[in-house]
N, C-alpha and C positions, 0 to 999 in steps of 0.2 A: 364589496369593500375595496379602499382601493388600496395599493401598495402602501401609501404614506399613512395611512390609516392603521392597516394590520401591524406595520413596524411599531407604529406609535401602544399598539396594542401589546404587542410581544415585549416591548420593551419595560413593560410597567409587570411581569409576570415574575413569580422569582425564580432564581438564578436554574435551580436544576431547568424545570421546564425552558427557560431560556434555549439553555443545553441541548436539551431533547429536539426543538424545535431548529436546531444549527445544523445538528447532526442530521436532521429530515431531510435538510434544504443542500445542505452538502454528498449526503446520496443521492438525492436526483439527480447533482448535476453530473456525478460519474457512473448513475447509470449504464450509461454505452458499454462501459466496463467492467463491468463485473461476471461477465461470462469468462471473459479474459484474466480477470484477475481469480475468479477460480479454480481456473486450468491451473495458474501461476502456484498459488496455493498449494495444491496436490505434485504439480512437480517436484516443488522445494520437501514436500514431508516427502515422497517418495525416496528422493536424494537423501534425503536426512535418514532413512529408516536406511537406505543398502549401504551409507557409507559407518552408523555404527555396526552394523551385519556383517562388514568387514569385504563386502561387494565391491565396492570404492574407494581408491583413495584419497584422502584431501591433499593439494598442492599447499602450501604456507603463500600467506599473501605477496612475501617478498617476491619468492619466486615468480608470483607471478609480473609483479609490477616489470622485473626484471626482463621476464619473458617479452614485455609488449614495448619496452624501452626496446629491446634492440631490432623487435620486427618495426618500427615506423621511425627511428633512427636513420635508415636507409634514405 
């Protein structure tokens, strides 16, 4: 089958499946990624579990924005 063939096929399906069939095509292409976005994942809940634990503290956005204005201000 060829691409313009399959599109012309998908596009006549209804809408969920459409969906489903987006979603397929759009995980493959980030594939490569997903080991990485795993990792990603688990860091942010880890962070997230020590800093309500009381492990961590959170900085306020401001501070930080402020923080990086004056380091590249230079």
């Amino acid at each position: 089958m060829t691409s313009k063939r399959l599109i012309e096929e998908i596009v006549t399906r209804p809408v969920d499946e459409r969906i489903a069939v987006a979603e397929s095509v759009l995980k493959s292409l980030n594939a490569p990624y997903a080991d990485s976005d795993s990792a990603w994942v688990k860091i942010a809940e880890r962070r997230r579990h020590d800093q309500h634990e009381g492990r961590i503290e959170s900085v306020p956005l401001e501070a930080v924005k402020e923080s990086v204005a004056r380091r590249f201000s230079s």
